[in-house]
Each structure stands twice: as C-alpha cells, then as structure tokens.
C-alpha positions as CSV (number, residue, x, y, z in Angstrom):
1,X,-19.0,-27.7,14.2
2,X,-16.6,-26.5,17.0
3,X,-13.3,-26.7,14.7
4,X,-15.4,-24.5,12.0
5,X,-16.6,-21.9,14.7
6,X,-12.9,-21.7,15.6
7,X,-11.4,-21.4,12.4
8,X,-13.8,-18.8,11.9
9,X,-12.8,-17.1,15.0
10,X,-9.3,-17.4,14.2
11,X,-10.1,-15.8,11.0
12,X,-11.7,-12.9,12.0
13,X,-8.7,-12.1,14.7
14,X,-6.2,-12.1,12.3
15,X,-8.0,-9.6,10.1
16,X,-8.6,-7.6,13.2
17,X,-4.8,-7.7,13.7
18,X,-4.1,-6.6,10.3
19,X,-7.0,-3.5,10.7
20,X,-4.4,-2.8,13.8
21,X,-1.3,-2.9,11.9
22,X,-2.7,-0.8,9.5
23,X,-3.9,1.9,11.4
24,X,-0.6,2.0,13.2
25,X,1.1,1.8,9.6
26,X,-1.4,5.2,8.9
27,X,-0.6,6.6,12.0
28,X,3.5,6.2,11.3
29,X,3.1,7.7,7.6
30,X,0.7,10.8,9.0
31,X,3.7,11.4,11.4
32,X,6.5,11.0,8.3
33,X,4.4,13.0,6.2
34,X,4.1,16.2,8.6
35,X,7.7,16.4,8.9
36,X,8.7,16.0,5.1
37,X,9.2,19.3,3.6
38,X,10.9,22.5,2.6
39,X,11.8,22.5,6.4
40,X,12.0,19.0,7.7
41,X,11.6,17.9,10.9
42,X,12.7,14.8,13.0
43,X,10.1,12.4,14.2
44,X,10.5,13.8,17.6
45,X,10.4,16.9,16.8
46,X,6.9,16.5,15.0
47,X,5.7,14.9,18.5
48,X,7.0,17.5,20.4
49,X,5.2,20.5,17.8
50,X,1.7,18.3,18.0
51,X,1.8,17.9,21.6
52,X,2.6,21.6,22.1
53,X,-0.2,22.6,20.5
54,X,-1.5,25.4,18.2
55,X,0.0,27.8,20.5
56,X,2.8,26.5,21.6
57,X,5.1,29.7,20.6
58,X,7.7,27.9,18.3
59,X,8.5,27.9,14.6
60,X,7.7,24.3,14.5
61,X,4.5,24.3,15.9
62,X,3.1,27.3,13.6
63,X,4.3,25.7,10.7
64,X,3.0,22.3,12.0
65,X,-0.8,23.6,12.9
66,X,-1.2,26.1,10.5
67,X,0.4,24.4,7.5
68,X,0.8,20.7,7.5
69,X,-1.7,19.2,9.8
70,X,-4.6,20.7,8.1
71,X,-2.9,19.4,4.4
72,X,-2.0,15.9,6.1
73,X,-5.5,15.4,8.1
74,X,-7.2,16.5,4.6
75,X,-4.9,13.7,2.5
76,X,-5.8,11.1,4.9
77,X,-9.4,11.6,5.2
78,X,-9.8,12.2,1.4
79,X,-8.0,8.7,0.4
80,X,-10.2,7.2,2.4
81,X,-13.3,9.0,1.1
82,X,-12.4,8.1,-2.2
83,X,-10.9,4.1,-1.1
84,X,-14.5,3.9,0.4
85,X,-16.5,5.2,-2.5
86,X,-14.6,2.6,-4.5
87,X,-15.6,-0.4,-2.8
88,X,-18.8,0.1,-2.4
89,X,-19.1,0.6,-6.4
90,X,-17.4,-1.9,-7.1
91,X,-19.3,-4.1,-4.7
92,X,-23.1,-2.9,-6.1
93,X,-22.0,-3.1,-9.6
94,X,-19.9,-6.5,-9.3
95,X,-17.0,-5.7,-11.1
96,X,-13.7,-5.5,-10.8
97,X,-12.5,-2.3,-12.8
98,X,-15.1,-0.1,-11.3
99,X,-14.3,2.8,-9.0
100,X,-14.9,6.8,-8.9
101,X,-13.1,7.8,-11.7
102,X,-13.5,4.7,-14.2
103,X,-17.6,5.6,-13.7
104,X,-16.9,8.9,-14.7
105,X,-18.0,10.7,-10.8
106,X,-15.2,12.0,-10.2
107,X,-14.8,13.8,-14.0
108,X,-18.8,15.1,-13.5
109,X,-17.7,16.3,-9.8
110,X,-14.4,17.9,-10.7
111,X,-16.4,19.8,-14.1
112,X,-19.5,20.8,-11.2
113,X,-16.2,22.4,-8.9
114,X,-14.8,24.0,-12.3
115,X,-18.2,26.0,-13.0
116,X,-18.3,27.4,-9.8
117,X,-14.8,28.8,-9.8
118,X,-15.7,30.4,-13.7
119,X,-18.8,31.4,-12.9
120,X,-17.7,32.4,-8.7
121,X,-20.6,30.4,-7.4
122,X,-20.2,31.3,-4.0
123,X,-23.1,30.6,-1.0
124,X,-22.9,33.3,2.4
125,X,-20.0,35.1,0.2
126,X,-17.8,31.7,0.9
127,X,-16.5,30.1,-2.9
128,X,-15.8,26.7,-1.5
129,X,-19.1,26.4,-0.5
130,X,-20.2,26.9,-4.4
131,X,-17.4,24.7,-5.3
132,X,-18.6,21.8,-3.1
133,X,-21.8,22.8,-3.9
134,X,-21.6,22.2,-7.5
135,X,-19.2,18.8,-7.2
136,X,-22.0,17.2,-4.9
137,X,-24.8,18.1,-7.6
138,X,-22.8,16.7,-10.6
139,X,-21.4,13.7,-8.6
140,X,-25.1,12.8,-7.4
141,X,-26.5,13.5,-11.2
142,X,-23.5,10.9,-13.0
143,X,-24.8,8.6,-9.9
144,X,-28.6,8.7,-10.2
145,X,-27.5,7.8,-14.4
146,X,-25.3,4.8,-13.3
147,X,-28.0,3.5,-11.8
148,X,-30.5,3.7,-14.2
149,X,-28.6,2.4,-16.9
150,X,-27.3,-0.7,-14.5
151,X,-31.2,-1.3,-14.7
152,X,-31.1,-1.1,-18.3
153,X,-32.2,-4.5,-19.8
154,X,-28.8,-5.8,-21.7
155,X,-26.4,-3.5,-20.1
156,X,-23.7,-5.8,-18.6
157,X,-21.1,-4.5,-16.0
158,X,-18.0,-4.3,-18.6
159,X,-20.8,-2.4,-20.6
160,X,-21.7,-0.4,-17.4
161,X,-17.7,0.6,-17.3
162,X,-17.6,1.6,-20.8
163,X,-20.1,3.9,-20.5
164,X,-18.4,5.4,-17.4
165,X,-15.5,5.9,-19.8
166,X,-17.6,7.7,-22.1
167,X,-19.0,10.0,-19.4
168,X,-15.6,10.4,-18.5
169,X,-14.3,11.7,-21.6
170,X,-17.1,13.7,-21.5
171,X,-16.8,15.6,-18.9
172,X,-13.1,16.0,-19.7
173,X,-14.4,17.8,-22.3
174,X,-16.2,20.1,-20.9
175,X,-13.8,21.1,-18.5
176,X,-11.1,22.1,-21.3
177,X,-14.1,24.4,-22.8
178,X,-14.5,25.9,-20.0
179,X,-10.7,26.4,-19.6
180,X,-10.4,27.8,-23.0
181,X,-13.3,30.0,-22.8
182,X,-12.5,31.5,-19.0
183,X,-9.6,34.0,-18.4
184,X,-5.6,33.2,-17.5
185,X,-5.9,33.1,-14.5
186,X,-9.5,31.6,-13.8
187,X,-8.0,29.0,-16.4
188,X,-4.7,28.2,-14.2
189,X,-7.5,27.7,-11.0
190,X,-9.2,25.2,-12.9
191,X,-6.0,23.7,-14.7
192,X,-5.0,23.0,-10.8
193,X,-7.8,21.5,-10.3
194,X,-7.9,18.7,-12.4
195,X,-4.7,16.9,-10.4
196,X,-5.7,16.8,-7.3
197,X,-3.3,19.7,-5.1
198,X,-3.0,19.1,-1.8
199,X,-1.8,23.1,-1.0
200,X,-5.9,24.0,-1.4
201,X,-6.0,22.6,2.3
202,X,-7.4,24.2,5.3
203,X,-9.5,23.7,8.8
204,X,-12.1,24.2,6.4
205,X,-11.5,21.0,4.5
206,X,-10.3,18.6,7.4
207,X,-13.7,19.4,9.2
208,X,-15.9,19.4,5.9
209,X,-14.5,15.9,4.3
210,X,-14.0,14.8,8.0
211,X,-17.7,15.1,8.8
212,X,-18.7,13.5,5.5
213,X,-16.6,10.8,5.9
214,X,-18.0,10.0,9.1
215,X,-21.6,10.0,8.3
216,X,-20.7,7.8,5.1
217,X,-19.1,5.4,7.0
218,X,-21.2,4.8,9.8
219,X,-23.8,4.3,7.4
220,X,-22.5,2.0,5.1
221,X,-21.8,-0.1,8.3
222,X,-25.1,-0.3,9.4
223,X,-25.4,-2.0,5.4
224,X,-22.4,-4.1,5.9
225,X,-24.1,-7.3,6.3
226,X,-26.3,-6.8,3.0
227,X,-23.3,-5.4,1.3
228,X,-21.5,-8.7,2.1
229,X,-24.6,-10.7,1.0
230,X,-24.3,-8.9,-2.3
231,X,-20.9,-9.6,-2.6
232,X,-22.0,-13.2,-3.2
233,X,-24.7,-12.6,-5.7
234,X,-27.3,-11.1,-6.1
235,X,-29.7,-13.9,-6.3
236,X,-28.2,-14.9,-2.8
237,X,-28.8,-12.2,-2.0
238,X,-32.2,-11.4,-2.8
239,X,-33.1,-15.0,-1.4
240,X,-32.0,-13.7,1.9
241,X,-34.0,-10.6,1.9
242,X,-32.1,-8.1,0.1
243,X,-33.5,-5.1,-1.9
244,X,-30.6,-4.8,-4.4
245,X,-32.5,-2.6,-6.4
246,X,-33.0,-0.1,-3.2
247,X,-29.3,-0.8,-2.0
248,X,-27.6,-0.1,-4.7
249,X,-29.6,3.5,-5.4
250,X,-28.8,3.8,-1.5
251,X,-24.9,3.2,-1.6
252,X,-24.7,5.4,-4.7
253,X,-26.0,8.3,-3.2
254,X,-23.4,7.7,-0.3
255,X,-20.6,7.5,-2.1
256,X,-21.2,10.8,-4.6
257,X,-21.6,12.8,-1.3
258,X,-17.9,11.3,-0.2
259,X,-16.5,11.6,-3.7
260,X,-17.5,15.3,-4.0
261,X,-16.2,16.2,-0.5
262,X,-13.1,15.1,-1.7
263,X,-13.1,16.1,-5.3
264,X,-14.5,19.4,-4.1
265,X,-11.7,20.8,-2.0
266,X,-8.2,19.3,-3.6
267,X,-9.4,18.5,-6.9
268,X,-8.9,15.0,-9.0
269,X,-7.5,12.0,-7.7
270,X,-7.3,9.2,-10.1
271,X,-6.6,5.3,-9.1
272,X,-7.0,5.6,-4.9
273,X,-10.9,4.4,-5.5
274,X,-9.3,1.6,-7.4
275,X,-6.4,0.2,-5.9
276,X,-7.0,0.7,-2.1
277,X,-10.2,-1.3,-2.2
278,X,-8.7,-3.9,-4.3
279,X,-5.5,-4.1,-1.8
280,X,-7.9,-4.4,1.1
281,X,-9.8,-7.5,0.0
282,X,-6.3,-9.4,-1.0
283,X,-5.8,-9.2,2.8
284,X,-8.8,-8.6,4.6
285,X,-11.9,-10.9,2.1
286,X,-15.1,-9.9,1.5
287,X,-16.2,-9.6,4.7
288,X,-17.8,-6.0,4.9
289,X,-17.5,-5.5,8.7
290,X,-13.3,-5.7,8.2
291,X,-13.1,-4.7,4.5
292,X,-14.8,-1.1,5.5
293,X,-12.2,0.0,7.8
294,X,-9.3,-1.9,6.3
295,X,-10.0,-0.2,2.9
296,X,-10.4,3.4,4.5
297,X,-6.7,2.9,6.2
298,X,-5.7,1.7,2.9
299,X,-6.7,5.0,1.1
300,X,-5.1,7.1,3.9
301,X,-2.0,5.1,3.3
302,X,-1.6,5.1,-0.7
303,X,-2.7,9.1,-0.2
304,X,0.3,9.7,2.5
305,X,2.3,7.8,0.3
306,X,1.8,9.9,-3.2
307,X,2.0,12.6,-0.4
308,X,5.6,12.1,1.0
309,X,7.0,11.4,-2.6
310,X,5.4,14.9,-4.2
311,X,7.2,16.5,-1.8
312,X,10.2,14.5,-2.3
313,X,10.8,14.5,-5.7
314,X,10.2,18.6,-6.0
315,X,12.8,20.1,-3.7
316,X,11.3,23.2,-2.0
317,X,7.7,22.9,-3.6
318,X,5.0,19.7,-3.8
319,X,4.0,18.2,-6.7
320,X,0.2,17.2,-7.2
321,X,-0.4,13.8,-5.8
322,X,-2.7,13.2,-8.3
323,X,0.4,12.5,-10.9
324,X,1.7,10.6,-8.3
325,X,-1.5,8.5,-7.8
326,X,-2.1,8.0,-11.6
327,X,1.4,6.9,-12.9
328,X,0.9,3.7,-9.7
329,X,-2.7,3.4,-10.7
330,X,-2.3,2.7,-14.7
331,X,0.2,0.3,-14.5
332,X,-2.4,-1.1,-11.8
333,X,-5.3,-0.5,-13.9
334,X,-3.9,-2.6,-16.9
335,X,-2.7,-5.4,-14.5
336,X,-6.3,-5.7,-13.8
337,X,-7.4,-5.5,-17.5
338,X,-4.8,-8.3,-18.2
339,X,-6.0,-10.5,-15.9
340,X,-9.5,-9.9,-17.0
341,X,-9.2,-10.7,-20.0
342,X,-7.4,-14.6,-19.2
C-alpha cells in the first residue's frame, strides 16, 4: 500500500513539474512573440518596454502596450479558450476526433459574429458587443442540439461527429450567402473573419475572453473529479454518483460561452481545440486536476506558435493564424483518423 501511495505521489509531481515547464515554455513564447515583428525587438528590450510601462515615453513601449500586448495576451488566452473547450468535448462525448470545430460550434459561432457585422448588430452603440452577442447565441444553440442528439437512441459518437460535420458544412454555407448577398466591403469584414486574424485585437478583447476564460475554468475545476470519473466510463461513473446526463448539458454550456469569446473577437480557429487537448493527455493522463491547466498552456503555446510564424513568413504584415493552425491540424486530424480506423 505504501509503494502505491508513493508511486502515486511521484506521479502526480512529475505532472506538476511538467504544468511548470510549460507555463515557463508559455511565458518564453509570449515574450518571443511581442518582439517578432515589422520592428523587432531583443528579448531585453521587450523586458525593459513591459516593465516601463504604458507610459514609459519610448517608441518601444507604445508599440509594445498599445499594439502587441493586447494582440499577444488575446492569442494566448484565446488558445486556451478554445484547448479547454476541446477537452471537455471530447471528454463528455468520449471520442477522440471531437473538438470545437469538428462539432460544428465554432462554424454556428463564427456565422452568429457574421450576422451582426451585415446586419451592424450593435448593443450601447458598441458592434463587438453584437458580434459576441450573436456568436454566444449560435454557439450555445449548436450546443443545446449536440446534446440532444448524443441522447438520441442509436446515435453513436462517430455518428455524433458526423453530424457535427454536417452542421459544419452548414453553417459554412450560410456564411458564403451572407457574403455574396452583403456589400464589398461588409463582404471583406466577414471574409476576414472566417481565419481567425489576430490584428482585430484590443484591451477590449484581453479583458472580455480573459474574464470568460476565468469563470470557465474555475468551474470546470470544481467538476474535475466527475469529469475524470467520466473519463473512465460512464457506467463508472454513474455507479459512483455521477449525473452524466446533467454534466454533460453543464460542460456544454461552458464551453460555447468560451468558444464564442474567442470566436467572437478574432474569428475562426481550426485544430487548437483538437490538438492541444490531445498533446496534454500524451504527457499529463487523464487526470482532470493536471489535464485542465496543462491543456490551457498547451493552447496558449500552439496559438503563440502559429502566432510567431504568421508574422514570420509575411515580411512587414501578419498572416491569419488560423491558416497556420489548419495546415498543422489536418495532417493532425488524419493521423488521428488513421489510427482510428486500425
């Protein structure tokens, strides 16, 4: 009994060391990030702007606090919106391939966002407002219809998925109707949209996703020990005193509010909800209480890192990181449909 209690403790610091290294990891990459672009700036130099402050008087600092902090605080706290929102689906629904954008939530959130810029939904004369608005109603509507049809008699999971891919398509549909039917310019707005553009950052959306991300993750930690419970089955889980039925509606309504913060601000991000989560539990398990935070750094880090390389690989201008994200997450994706299938 002692050897196992000490394996397990030995277990659980080494997963707390790897949380550490990976916030330190996230913490290098943030720094990386701010000074990568049309004006670089040293390491030191970013230090030296950040601990200056807002109104610290030099060119580095205004472009630092005005510009780059807001776009790199915004990147990081959306990849982990959107790593979060991923485990947890795939963790209620039990399989593998599930995630934000395979259910179709982030298509219906990104299509909500795309009628309020056409129609200029905007709430106390603010259009992000609308915009987020919009995104939360359609991501909490493909939600609520994930669940029912997971309580469908017959549907299986790989069903459940396919069905996401159909909503997806869907939406994607919509979306170009709208863009055909809307002016040039209201057109190129929602074109933008749909790959997820960093450059729609602000103050705004640090504190907006920030505050989101906060409340969804100190939730779904106070769930971490049924989530982990489900993780093993859900007979197992109901035999230890688990509404799965009630959890599952619970965790879905948590993640379409973290999906359309994200989604709401910078658009479409394909593959973070995917990848991240999957990364976290090859190195962290299924233990809930490490997998939360370890997949939240994970999504910061794989959201730095399509970061960094947008700007990168266009000199003097940033590409959208969702390309970035979606040519590492298809290659991904079909790894995991390969392995699937053996």
């Amino acid at each position: 009994m002692s050897e196992g209690i000490a394996s397990y403790r030995k277990l659980n610091g080494q997963r707390l060391l790897v949380s550490s290294v990976l916030a330190a990891v996230t913490v290098g990459l943030a720094i990386v990030d701010l000074g990568v672009g049309s004006s670089g700036l040293a390491p030191g130099e970013v230090l030296a702007a950040l601990v200056a402050g807002p109104s610290g008087g030099t060119p580095h600092s205004v472009i630092l606090w005005a510009i780059r902090v807001p776009m790199t605080l915004t990147c990081m706290l959306v990849g982990g919106s959107l790593s979060l929102a991923g485990l947890q689906i795939q963790a209620i629904t039990s399989n593998m391939l599930a995630s934000p954008y395979t259910l179709g939530i982030t298509a219906s959130a990104s299509f909500g966002a795309a009628i309020a810029i056409t129609a200029g939904i905007s709430i106390a004369g603010y259009l992000w407002i609308g915009t987020a608005l919009m995104a939360l109603v359609f991501a909490l509507a493909v939600s609520l219809l994930v669940v029912y049809l997971s309580r469908f008699r017959g549907m299986s999971t790989t069903t459940l998925i396919l069905a996401g891919i159909i909503m997806n398509f869907f939406f994607q549909a919509l979306q170009q109707y709208l863009q055909y039917r809307a002016s040039p310019e209201v057109a190129q707005v929602i074109a933008g949209w749909t790959f997820g553009n960093l450059q729609r950052s602000s103050w705004t959306s640090v504190v907006v996703c920030g505050a989101l991300l906060a409340m969804g993750a100190l939730i779904l930690s106070r769930w971490s020990w049924r989530l982990t419970a489900l993780a093993t089955g859900e007979e197992r889980a109901r035999s230890l005193g688990v509404n799965t039925a009630r959890l599952r509606l619970q965790v879905f309504l948590v993640c379409a509010l973290l999906i359309a913060g994200a989604v709401g601000f910078i658009g479409t991000v394909a593959f973070v909800g995917l990848v991240a989560p999957h990364c976290a539990k090859l190195i962290l398990g299924e233990d809930q209480r490490f997998l939360l935070p370890g997949a939240l750094f994970l999504g910061a880090l794989m959201l730095l890192a399509a970061s960094i390389c947008s700007k990168l690989l266009s000199d003097g201008a940033m590409l959208p990181v969702g390309i970035i994200t979606s040519l590492v997450g298809v290659p991904f994706l079909f790894a995991l449909l390969l392995k699937k299938g053996r």
